[in-house]
C-alpha positions as CSV (number, residue, x, y, z in Angstrom):
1,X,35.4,-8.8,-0.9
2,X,33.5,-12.1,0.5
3,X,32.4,-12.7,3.8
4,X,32.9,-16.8,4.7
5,X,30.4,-18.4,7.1
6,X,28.8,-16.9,9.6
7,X,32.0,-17.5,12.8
8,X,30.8,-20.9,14.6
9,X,29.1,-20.5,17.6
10,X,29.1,-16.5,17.8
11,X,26.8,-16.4,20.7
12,X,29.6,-17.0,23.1
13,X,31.9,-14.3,23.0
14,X,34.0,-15.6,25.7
15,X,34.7,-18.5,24.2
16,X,38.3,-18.1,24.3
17,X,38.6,-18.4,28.0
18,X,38.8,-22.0,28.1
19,X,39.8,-22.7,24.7
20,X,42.2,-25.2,23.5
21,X,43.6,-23.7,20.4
22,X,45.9,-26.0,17.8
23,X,48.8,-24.8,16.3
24,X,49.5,-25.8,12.7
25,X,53.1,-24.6,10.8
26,X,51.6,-25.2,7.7
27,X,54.1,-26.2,5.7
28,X,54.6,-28.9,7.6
29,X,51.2,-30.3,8.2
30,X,49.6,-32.0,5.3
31,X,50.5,-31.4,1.5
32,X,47.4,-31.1,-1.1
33,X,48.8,-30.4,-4.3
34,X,52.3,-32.9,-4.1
35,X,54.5,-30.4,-4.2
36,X,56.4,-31.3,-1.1
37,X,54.8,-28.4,0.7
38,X,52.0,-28.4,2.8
39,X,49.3,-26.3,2.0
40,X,45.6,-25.2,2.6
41,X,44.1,-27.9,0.6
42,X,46.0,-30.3,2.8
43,X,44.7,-28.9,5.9
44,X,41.2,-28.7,5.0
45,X,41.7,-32.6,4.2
46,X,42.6,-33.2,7.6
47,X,40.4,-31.1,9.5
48,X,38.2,-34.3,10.8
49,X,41.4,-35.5,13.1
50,X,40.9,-31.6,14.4
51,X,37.6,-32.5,15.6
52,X,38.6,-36.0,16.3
53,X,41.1,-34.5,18.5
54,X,38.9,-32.2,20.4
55,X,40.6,-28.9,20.1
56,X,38.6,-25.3,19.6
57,X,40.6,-23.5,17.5
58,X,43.1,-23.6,14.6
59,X,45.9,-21.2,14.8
60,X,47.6,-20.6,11.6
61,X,51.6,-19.3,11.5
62,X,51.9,-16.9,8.8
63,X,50.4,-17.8,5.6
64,X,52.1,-14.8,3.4
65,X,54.2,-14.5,0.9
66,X,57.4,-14.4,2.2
67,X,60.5,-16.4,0.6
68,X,61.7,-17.6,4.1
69,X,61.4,-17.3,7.7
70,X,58.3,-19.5,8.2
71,X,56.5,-16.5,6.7
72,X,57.4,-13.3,9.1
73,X,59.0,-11.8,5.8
74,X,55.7,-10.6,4.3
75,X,55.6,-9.2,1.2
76,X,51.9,-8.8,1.1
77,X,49.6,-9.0,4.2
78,X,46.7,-10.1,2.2
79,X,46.9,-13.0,0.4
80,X,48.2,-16.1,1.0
81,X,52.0,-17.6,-0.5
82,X,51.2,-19.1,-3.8
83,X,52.8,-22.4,-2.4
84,X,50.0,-22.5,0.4
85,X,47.3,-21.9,-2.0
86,X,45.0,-19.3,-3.1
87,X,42.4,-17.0,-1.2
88,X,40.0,-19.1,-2.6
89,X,41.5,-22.1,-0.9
90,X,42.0,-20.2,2.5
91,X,37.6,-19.3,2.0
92,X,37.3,-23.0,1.9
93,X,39.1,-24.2,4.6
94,X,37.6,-21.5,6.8
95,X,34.0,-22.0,5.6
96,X,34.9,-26.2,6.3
97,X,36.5,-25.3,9.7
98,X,33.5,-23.6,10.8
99,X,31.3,-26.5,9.7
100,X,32.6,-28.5,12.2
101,X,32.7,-25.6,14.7
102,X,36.3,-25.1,14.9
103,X,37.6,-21.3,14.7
104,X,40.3,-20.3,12.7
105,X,43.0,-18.1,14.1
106,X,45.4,-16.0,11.7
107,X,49.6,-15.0,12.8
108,X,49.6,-11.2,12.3
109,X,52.6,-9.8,11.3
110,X,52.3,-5.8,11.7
111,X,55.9,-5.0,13.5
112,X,58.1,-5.2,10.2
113,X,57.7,-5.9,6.3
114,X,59.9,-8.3,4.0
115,X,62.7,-6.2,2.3
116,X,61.2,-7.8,-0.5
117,X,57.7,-5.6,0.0
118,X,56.8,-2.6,-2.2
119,X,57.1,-0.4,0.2
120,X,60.9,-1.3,1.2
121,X,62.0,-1.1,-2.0
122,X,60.3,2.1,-3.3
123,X,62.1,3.6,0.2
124,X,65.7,2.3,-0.9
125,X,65.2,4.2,-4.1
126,X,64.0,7.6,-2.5
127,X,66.0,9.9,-0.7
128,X,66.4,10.6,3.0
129,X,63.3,12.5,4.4
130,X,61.0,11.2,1.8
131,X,57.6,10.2,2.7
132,X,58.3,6.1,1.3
133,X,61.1,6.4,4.1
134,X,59.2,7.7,6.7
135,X,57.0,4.2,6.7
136,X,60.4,2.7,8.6
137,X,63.1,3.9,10.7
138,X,65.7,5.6,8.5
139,X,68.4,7.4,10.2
140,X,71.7,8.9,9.5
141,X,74.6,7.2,11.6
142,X,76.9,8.8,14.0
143,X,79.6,8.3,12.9
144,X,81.2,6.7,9.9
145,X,79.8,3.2,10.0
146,X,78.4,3.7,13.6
147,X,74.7,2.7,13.9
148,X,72.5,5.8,15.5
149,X,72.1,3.8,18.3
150,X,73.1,1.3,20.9
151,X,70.3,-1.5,19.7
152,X,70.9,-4.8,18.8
153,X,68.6,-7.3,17.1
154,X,67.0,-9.9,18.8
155,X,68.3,-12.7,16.3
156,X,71.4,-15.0,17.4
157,X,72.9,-13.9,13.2
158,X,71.2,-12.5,10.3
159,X,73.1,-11.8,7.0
160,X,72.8,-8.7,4.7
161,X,70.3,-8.1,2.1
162,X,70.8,-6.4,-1.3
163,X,74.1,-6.0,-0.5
164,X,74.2,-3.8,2.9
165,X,76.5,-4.0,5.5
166,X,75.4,-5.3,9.0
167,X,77.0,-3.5,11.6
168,X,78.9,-5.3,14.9
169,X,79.0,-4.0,18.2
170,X,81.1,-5.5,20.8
171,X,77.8,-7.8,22.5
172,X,76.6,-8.6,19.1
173,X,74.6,-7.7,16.1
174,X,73.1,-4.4,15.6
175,X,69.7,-3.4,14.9
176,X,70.8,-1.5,12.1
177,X,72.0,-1.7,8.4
178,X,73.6,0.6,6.3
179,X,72.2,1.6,2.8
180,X,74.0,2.5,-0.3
181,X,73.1,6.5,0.4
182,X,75.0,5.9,4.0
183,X,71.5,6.4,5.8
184,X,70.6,3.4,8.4
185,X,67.2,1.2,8.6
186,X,66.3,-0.3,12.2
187,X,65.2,-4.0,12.1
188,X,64.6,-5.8,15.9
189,X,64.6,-9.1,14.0
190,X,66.6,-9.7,10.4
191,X,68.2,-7.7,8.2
192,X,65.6,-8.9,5.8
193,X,62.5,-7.6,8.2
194,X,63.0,-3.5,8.5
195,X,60.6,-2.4,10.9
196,X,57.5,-0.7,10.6
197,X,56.5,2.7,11.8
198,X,53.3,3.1,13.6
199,X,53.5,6.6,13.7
200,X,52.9,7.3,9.9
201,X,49.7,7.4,9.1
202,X,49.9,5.2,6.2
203,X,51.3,2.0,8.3
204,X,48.2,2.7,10.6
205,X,45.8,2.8,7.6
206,X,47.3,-0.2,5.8
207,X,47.3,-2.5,9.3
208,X,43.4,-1.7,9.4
209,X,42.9,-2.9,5.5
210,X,44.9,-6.1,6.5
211,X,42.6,-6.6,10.0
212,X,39.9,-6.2,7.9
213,X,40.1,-8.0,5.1
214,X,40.9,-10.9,7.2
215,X,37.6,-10.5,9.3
216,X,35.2,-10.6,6.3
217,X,37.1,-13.5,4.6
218,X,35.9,-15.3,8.3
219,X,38.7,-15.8,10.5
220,X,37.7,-15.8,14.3
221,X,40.7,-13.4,15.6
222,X,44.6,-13.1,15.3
223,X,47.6,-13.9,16.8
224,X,49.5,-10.4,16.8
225,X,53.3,-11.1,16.4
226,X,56.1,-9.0,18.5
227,X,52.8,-7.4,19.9
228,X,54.9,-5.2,22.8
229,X,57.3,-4.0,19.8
230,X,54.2,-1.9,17.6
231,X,56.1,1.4,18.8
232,X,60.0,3.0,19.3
233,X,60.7,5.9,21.6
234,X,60.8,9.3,20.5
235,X,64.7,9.8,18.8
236,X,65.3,6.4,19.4
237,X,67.9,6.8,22.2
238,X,70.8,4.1,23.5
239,X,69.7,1.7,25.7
240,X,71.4,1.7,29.0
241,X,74.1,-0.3,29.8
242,X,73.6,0.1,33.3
243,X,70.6,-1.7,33.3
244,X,70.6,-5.4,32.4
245,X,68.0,-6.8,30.0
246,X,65.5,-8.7,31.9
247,X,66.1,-6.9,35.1
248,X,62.2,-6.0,34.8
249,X,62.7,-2.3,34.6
250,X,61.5,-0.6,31.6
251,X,64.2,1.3,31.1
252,X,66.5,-1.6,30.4
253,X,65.2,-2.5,27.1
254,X,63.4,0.8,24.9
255,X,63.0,-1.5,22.3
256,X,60.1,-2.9,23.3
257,X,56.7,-2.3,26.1
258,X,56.5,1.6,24.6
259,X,53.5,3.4,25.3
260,X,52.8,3.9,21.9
261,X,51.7,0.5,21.1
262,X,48.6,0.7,23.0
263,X,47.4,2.9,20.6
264,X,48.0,0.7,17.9
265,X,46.1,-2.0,20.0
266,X,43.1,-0.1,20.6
267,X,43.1,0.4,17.1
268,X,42.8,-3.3,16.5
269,X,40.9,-4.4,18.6
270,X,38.1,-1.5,17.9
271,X,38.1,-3.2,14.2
272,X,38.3,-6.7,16.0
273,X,34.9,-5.6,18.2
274,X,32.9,-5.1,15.1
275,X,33.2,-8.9,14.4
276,X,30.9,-11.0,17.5
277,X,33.1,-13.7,18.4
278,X,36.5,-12.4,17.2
279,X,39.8,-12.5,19.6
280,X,42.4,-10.7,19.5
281,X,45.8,-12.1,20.9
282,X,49.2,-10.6,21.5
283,X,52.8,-12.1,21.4
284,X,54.3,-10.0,24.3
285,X,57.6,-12.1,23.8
286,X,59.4,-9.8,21.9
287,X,62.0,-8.6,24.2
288,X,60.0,-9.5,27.5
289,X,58.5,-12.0,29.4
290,X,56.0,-12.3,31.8
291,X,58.2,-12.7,34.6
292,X,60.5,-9.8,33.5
293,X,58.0,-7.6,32.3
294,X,56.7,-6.2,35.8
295,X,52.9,-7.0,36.3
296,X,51.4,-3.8,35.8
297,X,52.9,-3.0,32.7
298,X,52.4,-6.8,31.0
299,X,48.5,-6.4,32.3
300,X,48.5,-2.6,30.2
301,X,47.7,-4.8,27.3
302,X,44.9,-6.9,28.4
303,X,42.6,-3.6,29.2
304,X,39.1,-3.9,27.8
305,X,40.3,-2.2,24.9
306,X,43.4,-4.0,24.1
307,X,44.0,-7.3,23.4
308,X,41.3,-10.6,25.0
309,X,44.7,-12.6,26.0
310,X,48.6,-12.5,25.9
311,X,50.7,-15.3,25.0
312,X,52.7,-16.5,27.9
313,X,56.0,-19.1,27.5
314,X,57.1,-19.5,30.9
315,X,56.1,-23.0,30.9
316,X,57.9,-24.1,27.1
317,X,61.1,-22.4,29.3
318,X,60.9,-24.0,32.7
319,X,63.1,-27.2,33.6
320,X,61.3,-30.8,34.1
321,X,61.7,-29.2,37.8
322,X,58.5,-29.1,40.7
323,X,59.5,-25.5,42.0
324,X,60.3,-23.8,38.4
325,X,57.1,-25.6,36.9
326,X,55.4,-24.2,40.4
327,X,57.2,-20.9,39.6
328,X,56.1,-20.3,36.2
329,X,52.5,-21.2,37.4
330,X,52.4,-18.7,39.6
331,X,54.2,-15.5,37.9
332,X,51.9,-16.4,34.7
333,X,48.9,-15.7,37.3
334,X,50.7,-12.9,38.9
335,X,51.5,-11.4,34.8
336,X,47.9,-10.5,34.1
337,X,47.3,-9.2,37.3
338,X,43.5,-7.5,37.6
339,X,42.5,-7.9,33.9
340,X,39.7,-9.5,32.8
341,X,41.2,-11.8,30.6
342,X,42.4,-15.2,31.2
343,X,46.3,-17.1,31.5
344,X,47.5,-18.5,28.5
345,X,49.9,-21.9,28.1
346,X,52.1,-22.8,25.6
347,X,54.5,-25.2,26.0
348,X,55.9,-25.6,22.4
349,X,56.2,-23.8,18.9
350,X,57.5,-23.5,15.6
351,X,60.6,-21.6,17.4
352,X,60.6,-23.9,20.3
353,X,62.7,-27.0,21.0
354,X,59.9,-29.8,21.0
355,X,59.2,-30.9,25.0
356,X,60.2,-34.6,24.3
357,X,63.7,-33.2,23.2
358,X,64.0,-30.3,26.0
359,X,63.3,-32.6,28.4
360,X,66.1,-35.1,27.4
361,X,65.0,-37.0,24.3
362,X,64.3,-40.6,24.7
363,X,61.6,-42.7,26.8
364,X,62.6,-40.1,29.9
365,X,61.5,-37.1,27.4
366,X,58.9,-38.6,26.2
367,X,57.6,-39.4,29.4
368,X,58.1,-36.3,30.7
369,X,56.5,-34.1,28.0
370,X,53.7,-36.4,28.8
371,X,53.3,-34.8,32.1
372,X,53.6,-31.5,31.4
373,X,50.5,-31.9,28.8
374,X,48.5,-32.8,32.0
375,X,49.8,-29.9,34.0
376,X,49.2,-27.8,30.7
377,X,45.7,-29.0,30.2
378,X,44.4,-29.4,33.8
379,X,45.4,-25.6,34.5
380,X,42.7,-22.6,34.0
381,X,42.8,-20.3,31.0
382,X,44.0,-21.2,26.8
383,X,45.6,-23.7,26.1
384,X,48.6,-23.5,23.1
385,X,48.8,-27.0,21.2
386,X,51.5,-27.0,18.7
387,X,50.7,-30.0,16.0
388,X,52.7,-32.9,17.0
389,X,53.0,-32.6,20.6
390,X,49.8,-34.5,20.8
391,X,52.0,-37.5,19.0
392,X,55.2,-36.6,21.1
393,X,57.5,-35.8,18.4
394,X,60.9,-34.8,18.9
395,X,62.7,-32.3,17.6
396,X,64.9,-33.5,14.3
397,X,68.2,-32.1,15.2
398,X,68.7,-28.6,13.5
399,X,66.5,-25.2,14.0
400,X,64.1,-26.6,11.9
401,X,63.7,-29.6,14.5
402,X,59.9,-28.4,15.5
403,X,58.9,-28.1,11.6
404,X,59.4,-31.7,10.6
405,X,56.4,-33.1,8.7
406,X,53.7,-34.6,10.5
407,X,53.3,-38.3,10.2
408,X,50.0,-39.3,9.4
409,X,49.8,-42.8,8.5
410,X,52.0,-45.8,6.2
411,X,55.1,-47.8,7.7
412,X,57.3,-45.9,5.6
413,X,58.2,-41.8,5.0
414,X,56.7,-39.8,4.0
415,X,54.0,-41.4,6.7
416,X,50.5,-39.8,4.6
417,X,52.0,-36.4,4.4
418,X,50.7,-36.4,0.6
419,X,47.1,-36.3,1.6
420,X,46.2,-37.6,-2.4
421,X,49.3,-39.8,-3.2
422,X,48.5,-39.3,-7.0
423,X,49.0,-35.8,-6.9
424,X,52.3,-36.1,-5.9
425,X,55.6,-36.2,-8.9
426,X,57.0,-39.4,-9.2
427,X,59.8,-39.3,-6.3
428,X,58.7,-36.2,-4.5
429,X,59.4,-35.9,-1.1
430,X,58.4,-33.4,1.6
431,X,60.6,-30.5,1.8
432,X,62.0,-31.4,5.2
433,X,62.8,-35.3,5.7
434,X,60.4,-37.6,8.0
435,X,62.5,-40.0,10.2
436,X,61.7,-43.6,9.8
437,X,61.7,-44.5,13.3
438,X,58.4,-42.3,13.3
439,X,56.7,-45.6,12.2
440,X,55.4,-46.2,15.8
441,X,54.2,-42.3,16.4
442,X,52.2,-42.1,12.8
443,X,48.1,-40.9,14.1
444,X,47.0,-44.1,12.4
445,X,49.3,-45.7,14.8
446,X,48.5,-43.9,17.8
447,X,44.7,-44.2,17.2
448,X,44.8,-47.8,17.6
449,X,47.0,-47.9,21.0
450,X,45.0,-46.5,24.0
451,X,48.1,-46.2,26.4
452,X,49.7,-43.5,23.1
453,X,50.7,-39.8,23.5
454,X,47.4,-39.1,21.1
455,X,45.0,-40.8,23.3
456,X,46.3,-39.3,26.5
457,X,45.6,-36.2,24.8
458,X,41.9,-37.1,23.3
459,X,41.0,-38.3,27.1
460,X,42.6,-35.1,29.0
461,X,40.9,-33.1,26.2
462,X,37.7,-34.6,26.7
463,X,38.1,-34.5,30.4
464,X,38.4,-31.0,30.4
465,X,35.6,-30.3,28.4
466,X,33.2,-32.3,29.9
467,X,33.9,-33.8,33.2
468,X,32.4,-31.8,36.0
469,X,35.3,-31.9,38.3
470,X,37.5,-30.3,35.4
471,X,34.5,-27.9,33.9
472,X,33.8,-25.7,36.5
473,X,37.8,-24.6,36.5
474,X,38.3,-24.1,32.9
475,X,37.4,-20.7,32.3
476,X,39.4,-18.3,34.2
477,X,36.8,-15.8,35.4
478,X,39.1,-13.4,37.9
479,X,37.2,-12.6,40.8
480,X,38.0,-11.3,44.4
481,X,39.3,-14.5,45.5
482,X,41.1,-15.8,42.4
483,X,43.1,-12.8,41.6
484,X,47.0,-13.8,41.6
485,X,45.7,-17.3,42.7
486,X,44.5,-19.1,39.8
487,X,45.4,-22.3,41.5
488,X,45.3,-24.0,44.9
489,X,48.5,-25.7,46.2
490,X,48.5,-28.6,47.9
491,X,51.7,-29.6,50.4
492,X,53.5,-32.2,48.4
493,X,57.0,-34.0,49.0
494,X,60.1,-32.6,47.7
495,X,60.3,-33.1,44.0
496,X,56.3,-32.9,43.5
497,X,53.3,-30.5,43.4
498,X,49.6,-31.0,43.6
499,X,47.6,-28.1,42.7
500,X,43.4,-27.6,42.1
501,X,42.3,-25.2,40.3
502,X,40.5,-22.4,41.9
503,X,36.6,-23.0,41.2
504,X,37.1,-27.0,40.4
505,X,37.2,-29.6,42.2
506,X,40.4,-31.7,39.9
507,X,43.6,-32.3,41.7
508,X,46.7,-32.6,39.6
509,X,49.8,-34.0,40.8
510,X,53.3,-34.0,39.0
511,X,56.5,-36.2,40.0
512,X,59.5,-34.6,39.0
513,X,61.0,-36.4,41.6
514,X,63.6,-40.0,40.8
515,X,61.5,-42.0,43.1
516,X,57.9,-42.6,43.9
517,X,55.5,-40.8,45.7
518,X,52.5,-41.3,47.8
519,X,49.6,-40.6,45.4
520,X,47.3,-37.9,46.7
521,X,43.7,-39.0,47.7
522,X,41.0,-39.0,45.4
523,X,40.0,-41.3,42.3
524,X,42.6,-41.6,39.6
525,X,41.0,-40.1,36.2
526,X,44.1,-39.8,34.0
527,X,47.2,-40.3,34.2
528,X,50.4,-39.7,31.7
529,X,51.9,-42.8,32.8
530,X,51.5,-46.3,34.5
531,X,50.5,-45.9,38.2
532,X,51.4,-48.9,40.5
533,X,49.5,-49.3,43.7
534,X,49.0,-45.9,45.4
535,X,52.1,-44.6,44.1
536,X,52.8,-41.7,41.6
537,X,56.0,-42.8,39.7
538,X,58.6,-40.2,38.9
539,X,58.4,-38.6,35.4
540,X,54.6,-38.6,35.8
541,X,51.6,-36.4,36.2
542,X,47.9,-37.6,37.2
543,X,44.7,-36.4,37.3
544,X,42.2,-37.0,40.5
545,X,38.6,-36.1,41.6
């Protein structure tokens, strides 16, 4: 086993209270080999527009084996899909990634396997009670081709594998399939994804060899997905139908938020402690959010001994709307309650409409996802970039939208996405297609314009990290006065807030608003649009000190 480069600047533990980390989907990001995918080669050849960027971290989606689903069906947890590259080329990028101080983040997939796994498949051929079935949820049905329970998967549609039958209950798809022995497995996501139980001992053991081998190949932490569904209640009983999903009581959704998974957390992040510098973070989206998950159960996970930070998607689910953007502010504050940790912001994703597109599409999207980036970046805490925002891509129409290649450079597809052109087969094209409009949003492009989406982004990033107005409000530190007020508010016209974060001295004002408003005093530092005398335009965010 090989140990990469000492993790870059491991002398401040913390660092991931301010962070800005940048999320890469790697297949669509920058192919190496010309294969139409991209890969780890690819990344590691852009790595420089990382740094050109200004970002902290890199957070790599699943890397695995895994046939489909952007990598959640894992077959093996420790190594990386052929088509990505070998663990030789992940030690590279990592040991290149740190050279320019940049931290490299792994997706952790521990809820569920691929039915494709080992394990799955040696349970499928054992009988009912064996020990290769008791690393899932098998269970016999109540009836004849009745699920053993009331649960439904979290997926709008998911089709049968190897031939099983999916059952249907009147709301939609259960959590359960049938095998050809009449027994039932539980899967929360796709039929293809059986989930994992975290009560056998050998699931436990075999999360720590992945955690570890991970560590001493160099990564700097993990992104733990379906983090609040580690653990099922004891004999797995119906949910209540009484109690609507989302209503914020536990109760309403025993899928998810069981005490059991804090267990498995303080198992990780015991391993995680043993690396200076490491993070541990935790999708607590599986069935919850922060504002339906009630604030002293969300907080549960952020203990000392859980996990450093909790992702947080009220803002990528808000409208273009002053009081919801104000809302999801606030409840994301109000989420982590007392911990020592700090609010996290995501706006977009790999499984998220892109903001140009949720916001409308067009010049009016595009301007508005411009704004949000300044509300996203001027706010205390992590910071979520998913690659492309910082070009303002669109979504490309289907539910693979967010996962269009990037476009790098060129006046024609595939825009630089082959990062050596001779590699590539006569022909070949990248998996998904590149639009040719994109011309105008290439990062050659961009780099040359200084009114683009990519310098708005360079300047609020370098803003952040180095203007004094903007510094001493970065790093959420919760103290007696910030608690549940991470912000200041300003009063503002209908339409609009102003807000300062609490320690900084930064005002930041968004229009949401059709009609100008009176810009708030102080001196204009950035702003996402054009700003005409002393007013704020609508669709528009600025930046004052």
């Amino acid at each position: 086993m090989r140990r990469a480069t000492v993790r870059s600047q491991s002398g401040n533990p913390g660092w991931w209270r301010d962070a800005i980390c940048y999320q890469v989907y790697l297949p669509a990001f920058a192919d190496g080999n010309g294969d139409g995918v991209g890969d780890l080669d690819g990344l590691r050849a852009r790595l420089g527009y990382l740094e050109l960027l200004g970002v902290d971290a890199l957070w790599l989606t699943p890397i695995y084996p895994a046939g489909a689903d952007a990598g959640f069906r894992v077959v093996d947890p420790r190594v990386p899909d052929p088509r990505c590259g070998d663990i030789d080329a992940f030690d590279a990028l990592v040991d290149a990634a740190h050279r320019r101080g940049l931290r490299v983040l792994l997706d952790l997939v521990l809820s569920h396997t691929g039915a494709d796994h080992p394990w799955f498949r040696r349970a499928l051929d054992s009988p009912p009670g064996s020990a290769a079935r008791a690393r899932y949820f098998f269970a016999d049905g109540r009836a004849a081709n009745r699920p053993p329970n009331n649960w439904r998967s979290i997926v709008r549609r998911h089709h049968g594998h190897h031939g099983h039958h999916n059952a249907l209950d009147a709301r939609g798809h259960s959590a359960w399939t049938q095998t050809a022995d009449g027994q039932w497995y539980l899967h929360l996501h796709a039929a293809d994804q059986p989930d994992l139980n975290w009560a056998d001992a050998g699931v436990r053991a075999d999360a720590e060899h992945t955690v570890r081998f991970w560590l001493e190949h160099g990564v700097d932490g993990f992104f733990v997905d379906t983090a609040d569904g580690l653990a099922k209640p004891r004999g797995l009983p119906d949910m209540r139908p009484d109690i609507r999903p989302g209503s914020g009581a536990h109760e309403a959704d025993l899928r998810f938020d069981n005490d059991g998974g804090h267990d498995a957390h303080r198992l990780l992040r015991k391993i995680v402690d043993g690396y200076p510098g490491a993070v541990l973070i935790g999708d607590l989206d599986g069935g919850t959010t922060a504002s339906s998950m009630p604030a002293h159960r969300y907080s549960r996970y952020l203990r000392y001994d859980e996990l450093h930070l909790a992702s947080n998607r009220l803002l990528a689910r808000c409208a273009f709307d002053a009081d919801e953007v104000a809302a999801a502010i606030d409840d994301s504050f109000a989420a982590i309650g007392d911990a020592d940790t700090a609010p996290t912001w995501l706006v977009a994703g790999p499984d998220l409409p892109r903001q140009t597109s949720r916001f409308g599409g067009g010049k009016a999207g595009l301007a508005r996802a411009r704004a949000m980036a300044l509300v996203q970046l001027a706010l205390p805490g992590t910071a979520f970039i998913f690659a492309g925002e910082e070009l303002g891509l669109a979504s490309t129409g289907d539910d693979r939208g967010p996962r269009a290649p990037m476009p790098w450079e060129g006046d024609a597809p595939p825009f630089g996405f082959f990062v050596t052109p001779s590699n590539a087969a006569p022909g070949a094209s990248p998996w998904l297609s590149i639009p040719p409009d994109l011309i105008t949003l290439t990062v050659a492009a961009q780099l040359e314009r200084t009114d683009s989406t990519l310098s708005m982004y360079r300047a609020a990033i370098e803003l952040r990290k180095n203007h004094p107005s903007l510094r001493a409000g970065a790093a959420y530190e919760r103290t007696e006065s910030t608690a549940h007020d991470g912000v200041r508010w300003y009063g503002s016209p209908p339409g609009c807030i102003a807000f300062r974060p609490a320690g900084g001295t930064l005002t930041c004002a968004l229009n949401t608003s059709s009609a100008p408003v009176p810009l708030p005093p102080g001196e204009v530092l950035l702003s996402s649009g054009h700003i005409f005398g002393d007013q704020l335009p609508p669709d528009t965010a600025v930046w004052l000190a």
